[in-house]
C-alpha positions in Angstrom: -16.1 25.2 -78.4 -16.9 28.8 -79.2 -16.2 30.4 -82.7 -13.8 33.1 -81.0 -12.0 30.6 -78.7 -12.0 27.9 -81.5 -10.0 31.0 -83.9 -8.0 32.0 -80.7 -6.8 28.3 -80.3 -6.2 27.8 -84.0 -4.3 31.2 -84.1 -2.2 30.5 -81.3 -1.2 27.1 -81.8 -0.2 28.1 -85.9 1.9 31.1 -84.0 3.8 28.4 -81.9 4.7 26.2 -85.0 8.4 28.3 -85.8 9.1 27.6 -82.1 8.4 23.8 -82.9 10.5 23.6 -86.0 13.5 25.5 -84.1 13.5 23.8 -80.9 13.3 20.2 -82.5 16.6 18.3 -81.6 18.0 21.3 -79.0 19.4 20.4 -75.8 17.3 22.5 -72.8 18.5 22.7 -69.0 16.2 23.0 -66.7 17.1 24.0 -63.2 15.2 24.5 -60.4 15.5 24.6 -56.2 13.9 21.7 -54.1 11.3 23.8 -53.1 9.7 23.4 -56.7 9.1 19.6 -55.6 8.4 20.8 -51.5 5.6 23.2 -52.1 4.2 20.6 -54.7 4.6 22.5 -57.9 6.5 19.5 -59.7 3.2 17.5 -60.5 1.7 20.3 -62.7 5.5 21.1 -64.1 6.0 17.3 -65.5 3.2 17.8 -67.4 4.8 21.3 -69.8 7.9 18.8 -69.2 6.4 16.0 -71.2 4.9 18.7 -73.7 8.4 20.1 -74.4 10.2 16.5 -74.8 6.8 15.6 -76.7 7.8 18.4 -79.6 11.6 16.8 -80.0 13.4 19.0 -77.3 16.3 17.3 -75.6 15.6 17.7 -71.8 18.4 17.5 -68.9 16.8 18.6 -65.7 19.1 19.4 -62.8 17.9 19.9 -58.9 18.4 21.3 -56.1 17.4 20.0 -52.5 18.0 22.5 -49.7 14.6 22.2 -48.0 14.9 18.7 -48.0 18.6 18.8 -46.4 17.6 21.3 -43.6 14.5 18.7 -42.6 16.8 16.6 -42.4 19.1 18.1 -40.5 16.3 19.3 -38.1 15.3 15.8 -38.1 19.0 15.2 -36.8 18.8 17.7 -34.6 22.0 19.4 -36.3 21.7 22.9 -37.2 22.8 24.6 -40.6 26.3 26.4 -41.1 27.1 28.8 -44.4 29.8 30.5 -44.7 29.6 34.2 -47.2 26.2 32.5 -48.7 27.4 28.6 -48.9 26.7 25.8 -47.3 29.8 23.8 -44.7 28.8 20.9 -45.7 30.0 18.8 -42.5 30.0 15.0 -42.4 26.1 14.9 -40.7 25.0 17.6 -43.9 26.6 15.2 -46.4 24.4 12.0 -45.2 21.9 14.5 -44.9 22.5 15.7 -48.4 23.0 12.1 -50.0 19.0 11.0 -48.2 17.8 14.4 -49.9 19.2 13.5 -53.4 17.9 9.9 -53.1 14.6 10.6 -52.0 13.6 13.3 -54.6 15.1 11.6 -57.3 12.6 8.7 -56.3 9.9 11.5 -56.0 10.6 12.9 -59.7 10.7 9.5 -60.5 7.3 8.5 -59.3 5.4 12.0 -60.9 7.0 11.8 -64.1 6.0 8.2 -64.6 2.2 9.1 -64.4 0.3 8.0 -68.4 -3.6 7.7 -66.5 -5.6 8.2 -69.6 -7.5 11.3 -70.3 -4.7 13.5 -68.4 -1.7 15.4 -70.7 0.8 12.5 -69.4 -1.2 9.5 -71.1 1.0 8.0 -73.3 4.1 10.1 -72.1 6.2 6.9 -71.6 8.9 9.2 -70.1 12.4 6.3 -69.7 14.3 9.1 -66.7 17.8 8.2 -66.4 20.9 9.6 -64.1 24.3 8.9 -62.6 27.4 10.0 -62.0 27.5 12.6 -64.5 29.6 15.0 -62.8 33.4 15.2 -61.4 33.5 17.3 -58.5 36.4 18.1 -55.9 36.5 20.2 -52.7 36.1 23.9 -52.7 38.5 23.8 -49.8 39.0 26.7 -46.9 37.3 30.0 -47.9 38.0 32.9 -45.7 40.0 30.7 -43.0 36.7 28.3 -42.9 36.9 24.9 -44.2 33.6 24.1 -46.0 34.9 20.4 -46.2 32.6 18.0 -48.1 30.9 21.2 -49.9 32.4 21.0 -53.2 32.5 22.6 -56.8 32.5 20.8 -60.5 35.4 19.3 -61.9 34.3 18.2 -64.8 31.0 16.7 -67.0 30.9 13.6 -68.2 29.6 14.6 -71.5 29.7 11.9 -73.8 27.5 10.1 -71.1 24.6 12.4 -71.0 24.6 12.8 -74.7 24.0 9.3 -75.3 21.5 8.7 -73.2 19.8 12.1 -74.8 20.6 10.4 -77.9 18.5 7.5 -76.4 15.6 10.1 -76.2 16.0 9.7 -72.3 15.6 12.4 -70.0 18.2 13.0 -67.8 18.1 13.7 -63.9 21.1 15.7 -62.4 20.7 16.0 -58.3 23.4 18.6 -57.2 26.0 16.2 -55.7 29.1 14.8 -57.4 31.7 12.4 -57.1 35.4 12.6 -56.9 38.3 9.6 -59.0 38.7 8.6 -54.8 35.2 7.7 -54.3 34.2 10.7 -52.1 31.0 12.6 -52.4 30.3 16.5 -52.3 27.3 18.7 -52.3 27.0 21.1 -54.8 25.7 24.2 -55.8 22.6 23.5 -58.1 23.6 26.5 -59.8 26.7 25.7 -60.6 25.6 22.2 -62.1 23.0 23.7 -63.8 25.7 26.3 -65.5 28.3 23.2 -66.2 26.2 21.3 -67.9 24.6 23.9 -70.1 28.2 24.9 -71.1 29.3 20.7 -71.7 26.1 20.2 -73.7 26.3 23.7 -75.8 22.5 23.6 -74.4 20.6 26.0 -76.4 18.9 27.7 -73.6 18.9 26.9 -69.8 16.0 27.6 -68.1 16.2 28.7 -63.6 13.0 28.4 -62.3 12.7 31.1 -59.8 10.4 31.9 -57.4 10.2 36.1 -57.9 10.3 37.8 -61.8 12.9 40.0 -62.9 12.3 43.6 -61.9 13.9 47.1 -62.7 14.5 49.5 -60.2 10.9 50.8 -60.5 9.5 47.4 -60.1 8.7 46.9 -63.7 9.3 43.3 -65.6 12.4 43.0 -67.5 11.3 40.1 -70.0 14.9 40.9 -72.2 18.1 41.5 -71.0 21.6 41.4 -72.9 24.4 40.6 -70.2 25.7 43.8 -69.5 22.1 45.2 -68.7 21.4 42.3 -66.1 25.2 42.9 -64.8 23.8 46.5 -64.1 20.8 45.2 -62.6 22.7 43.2 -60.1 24.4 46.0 -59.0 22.1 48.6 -58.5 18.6 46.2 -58.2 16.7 46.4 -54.9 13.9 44.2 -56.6 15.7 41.0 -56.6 15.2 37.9 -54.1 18.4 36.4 -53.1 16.7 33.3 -55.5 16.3 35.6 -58.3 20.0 37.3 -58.1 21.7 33.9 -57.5 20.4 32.8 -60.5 20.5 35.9 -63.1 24.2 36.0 -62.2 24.6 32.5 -63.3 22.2 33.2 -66.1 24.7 35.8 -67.1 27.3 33.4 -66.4 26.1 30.8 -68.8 25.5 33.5 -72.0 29.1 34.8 -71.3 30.3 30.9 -72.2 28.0 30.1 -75.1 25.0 29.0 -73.8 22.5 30.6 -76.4 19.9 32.0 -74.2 19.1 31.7 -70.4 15.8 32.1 -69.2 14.5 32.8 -65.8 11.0 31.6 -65.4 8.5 31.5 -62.3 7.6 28.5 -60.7 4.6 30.1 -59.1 2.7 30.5 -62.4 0.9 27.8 -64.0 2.0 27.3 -67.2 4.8 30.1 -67.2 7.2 27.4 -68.7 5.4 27.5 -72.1 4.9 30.8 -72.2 7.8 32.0 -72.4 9.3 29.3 -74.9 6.2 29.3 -77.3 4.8 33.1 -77.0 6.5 36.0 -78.5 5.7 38.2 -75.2 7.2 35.3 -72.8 6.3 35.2 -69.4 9.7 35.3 -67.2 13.2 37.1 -68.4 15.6 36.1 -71.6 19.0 36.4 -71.1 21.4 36.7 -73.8 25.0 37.7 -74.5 24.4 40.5 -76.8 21.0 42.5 -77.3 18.4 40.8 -79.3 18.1 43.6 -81.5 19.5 44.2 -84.9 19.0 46.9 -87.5 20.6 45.9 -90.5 20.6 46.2 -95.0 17.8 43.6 -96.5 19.2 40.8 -98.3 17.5 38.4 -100.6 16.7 36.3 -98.1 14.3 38.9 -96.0 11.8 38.7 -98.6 9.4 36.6 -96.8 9.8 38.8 -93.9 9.3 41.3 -95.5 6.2 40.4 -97.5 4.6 39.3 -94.3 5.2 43.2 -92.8 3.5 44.7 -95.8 1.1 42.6 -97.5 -1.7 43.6 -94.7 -1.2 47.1 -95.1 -0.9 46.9 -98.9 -4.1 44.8 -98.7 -6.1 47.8 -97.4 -4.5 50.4 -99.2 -1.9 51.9 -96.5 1.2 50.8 -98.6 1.1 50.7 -102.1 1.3 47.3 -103.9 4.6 46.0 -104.8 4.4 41.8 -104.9 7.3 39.5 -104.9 9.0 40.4 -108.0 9.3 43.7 -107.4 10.7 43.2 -104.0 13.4 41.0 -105.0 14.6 43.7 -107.4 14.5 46.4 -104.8 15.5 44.3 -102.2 18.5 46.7 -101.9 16.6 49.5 -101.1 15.2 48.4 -97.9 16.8 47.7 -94.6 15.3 46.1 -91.3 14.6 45.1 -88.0 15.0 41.8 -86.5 14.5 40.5 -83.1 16.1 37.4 -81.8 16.3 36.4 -85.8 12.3 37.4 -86.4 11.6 40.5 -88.9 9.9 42.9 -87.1 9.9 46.0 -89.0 11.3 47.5 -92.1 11.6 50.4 -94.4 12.9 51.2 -97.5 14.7 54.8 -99.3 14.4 55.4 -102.6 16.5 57.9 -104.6 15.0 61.1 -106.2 15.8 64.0 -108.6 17.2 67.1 -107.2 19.3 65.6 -103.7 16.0 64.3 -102.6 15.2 60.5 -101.7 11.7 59.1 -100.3 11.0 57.0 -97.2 8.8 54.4 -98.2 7.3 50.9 -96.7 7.6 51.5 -93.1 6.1 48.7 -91.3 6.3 46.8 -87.9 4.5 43.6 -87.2 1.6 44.8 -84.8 2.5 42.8 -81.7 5.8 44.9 -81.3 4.1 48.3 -82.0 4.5 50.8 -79.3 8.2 49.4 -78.6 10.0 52.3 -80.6 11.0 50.4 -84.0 9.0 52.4 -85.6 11.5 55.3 -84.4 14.8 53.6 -84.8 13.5 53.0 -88.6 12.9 56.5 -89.0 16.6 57.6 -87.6 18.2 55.1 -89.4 16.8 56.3 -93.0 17.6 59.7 -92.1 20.9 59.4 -90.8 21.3 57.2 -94.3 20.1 59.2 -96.3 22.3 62.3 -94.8 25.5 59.9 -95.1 24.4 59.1 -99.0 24.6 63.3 -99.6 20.9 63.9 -100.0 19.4 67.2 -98.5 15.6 66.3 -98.3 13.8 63.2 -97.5 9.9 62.5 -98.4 7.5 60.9 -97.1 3.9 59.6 -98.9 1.8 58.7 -96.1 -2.2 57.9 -96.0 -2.7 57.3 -92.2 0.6 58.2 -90.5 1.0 62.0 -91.3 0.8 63.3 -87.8 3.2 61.0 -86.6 6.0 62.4 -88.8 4.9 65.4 -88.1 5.5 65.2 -84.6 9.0 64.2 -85.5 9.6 67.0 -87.6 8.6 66.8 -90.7 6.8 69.6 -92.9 3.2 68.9 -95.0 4.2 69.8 -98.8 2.0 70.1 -101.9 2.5 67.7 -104.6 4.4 70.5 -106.7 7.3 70.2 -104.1 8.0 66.5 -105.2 10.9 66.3 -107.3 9.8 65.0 -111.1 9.0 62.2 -112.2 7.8 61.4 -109.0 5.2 64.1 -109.3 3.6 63.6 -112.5 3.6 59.6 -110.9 1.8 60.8 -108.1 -1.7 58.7 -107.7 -4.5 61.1 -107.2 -6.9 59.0 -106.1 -4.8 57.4 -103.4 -4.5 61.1 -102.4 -1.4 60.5 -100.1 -0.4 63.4 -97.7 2.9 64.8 -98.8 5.6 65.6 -96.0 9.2 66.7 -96.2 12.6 67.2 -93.9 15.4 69.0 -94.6 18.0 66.8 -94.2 
């Protein structure tokens, strides 16, 4: 193997490790359409599968099966019927529904069983279990139209599937359920998918989806908090009808407790553990609240913090300040975190004369160009203007046009309040800039 991709490999897999040690134990729902096992994309999926059950994760996958039902009912010669987007499930759709359910869960069966040697399943030793998991009863007439044996979920049988997670199984949900009178109904895969997430307090459930998540302008939305992807599916023009049924249940989900809900392509090979093991993802996150938080350092921010500066204090951008310093001026500093990482901070530090200094602003270099460097800067201002002081200083080495571009003034060292003058370092020969507050 090359140097570079030897390093590359190294880097990347000790980048993954806090996603190994925070995932280990967590319940994940994984939903997708029967098209995912149709258009043959299961067989490369089972493999991420067994990687993500491999690292501890607790896995529940629940499917769909409407291209299997309509070859069956073509088969049949009966035709489809929906009524306002759902199927009316008749008595020939529900036998057609029950063969669909039965033969895929034989099919997942059979491809997550593989362990040939030299493959990523050797050794895999996947135990698959389902069952009857889920209470269901009619959805009843809709509109005047009775959608008879299509049906919605009662309830979840929770204690069941967390046993047999318990048992390190992986469970197999099909989207059918059963009623206390024996009957059977067909179900929305979404709504299982949702029910079961909420039951199990899964820590993220994951729609595999067959376009990305796209703004108005057709650009990638790989974060959303509820409200935005509410907006979305309003005003969106980029969605397929895959895509918005399932970012509404996404949204759904989040709005109950589910942690985070994730909407990933099944197209892409590998776009499974990208976007659970890579900082930039690969699909969209859905969460209840932004992922953002800008908030006072506490004590236990000093490793994220040291990690922010010690680079730039290693080639002279910040100036030094170790561990024990930082603990004591802990106080001073405030921060960003997303989705509970430390990705940028910044401290103010009082002055003589109604003046106080920005100092230590820093963002980690893979979420540069995303505007925390801004929202620091507005946040120590508007601080510093609540706290009474009139002018706010910066000591800069490499950044001094960028503050200038936000307003701020290029001083002599005379203009610094004392002591802070005569502590001035000469040969660090720091550019000097000011705002009136």
């Amino acid at each position: 193997m090359p140097t570079n991709v030897h390093s590359q490999f190294v880097a990347w897999f000790r980048s993954a490790a806090p996603y190994f040690n925070a995932f280990r134990g967590k319940t994940f729902v994984i939903a997708f359409g029967g098209e995912v096992v149709a258009d043959g994309k299961f067989d490369v999926l089972t493999q991420d599968i067994n990687l993500l059950r491999s690292t501890g994760i607790r896995l529940v996958l629940v499917h769909g099966s409407r291209p299997q039902i309509e070859a069956q009912l073509r088969q049949r010669g009966a035709r489809s019927r929906y009524h306002a987007g759902v199927r009316v499930t008749d008595a020939v759709a529900l036998a057609c529904a029950k063969e669909a359910a039965g033969l895929l869960r034989v099919e997942l069966d059979a491809l997550l069983s593989q362990g040939l040697p030299n493959t990523p399943m050797a050794g895999a030793a996947i135990n698959t279990v389902s069952g009857n998991f889920i209470t269901a009863q009619p959805m009843g007439v809709l509109d005047g139209v009775d959608l008879q044996y299509t049906g919605t979920v009662r309830k979840v049988n929770t204690a069941a599937i967390e046993s047999c997670l318990a048992a390190e199984d992986l469970v197999i949900i099909s989207s059918v359920g059963y009623s206390p009178t024996g009957e059977v109904f067909n179900l929305s895969m979404e709504d299982v998918a949702v029910a079961i997430a909420k039951a199990l307090q899964a820590a993220k459930l994951v729609f595999l989806s067959d376009t990305p998540v796209e703004d108005a302008r057709g650009r990638p939305m790989p974060e959303l908090s509820a409200q935005e992807a509410e907006l979305l599916l309003a005003q969106g023009k980029n969605l397929s009808e895959d895509t918005r049924l399932y970012l509404s249940h996404a949204v759904e989900a989040v709005r109950a407790g589910v942690a985070r809900a994730h909407l990933v392509s099944h197209k892409v090979d590998g776009a499974l553990l990208l976007e659970l093991f890579t900082h930039g993802g690969s699909g969209s996150m859905i969460t209840a609240d932004g992922l953002e938080r800008l908030r006072p350092a506490s004590i236990d921010d000093i490793g994220g913090i040291l990690q922010l500066i010690e680079p730039l204090e290693s080639e002279g951008t910040l100036v030094y300040r170790g561990r024990e310093l930082l603990e004591r001026e802990v106080h001073s500093f405030f921060v960003i975190e997303h989705d509970g990482i430390i990705v940028g901070c910044a401290a103010l530090y009082p002055l003589a004369g109604k003046a106080v200094e920005l100092a230590a602003l820093a963002v980690r270099p893979e979420y540069q160009g995303r505007g925390y460097g801004e929202k620091l800067l507005e946040h120590g201002q508007v601080e510093a203007r609540q706290l009474g002081y009139q002018k706010l200083f910066v000591l800069t080495t490499r950044s001094a046009q960028w503050f200038v571009e936000r307003g701020y003034t290029e001083v002599a060292v005379k203009a610094l309040p004392e002591p802070k003058k005569s502590l001035y370092n000469l040969q660090r020969r720091s550019k000097i800039l000011r705002k009136k507050l």
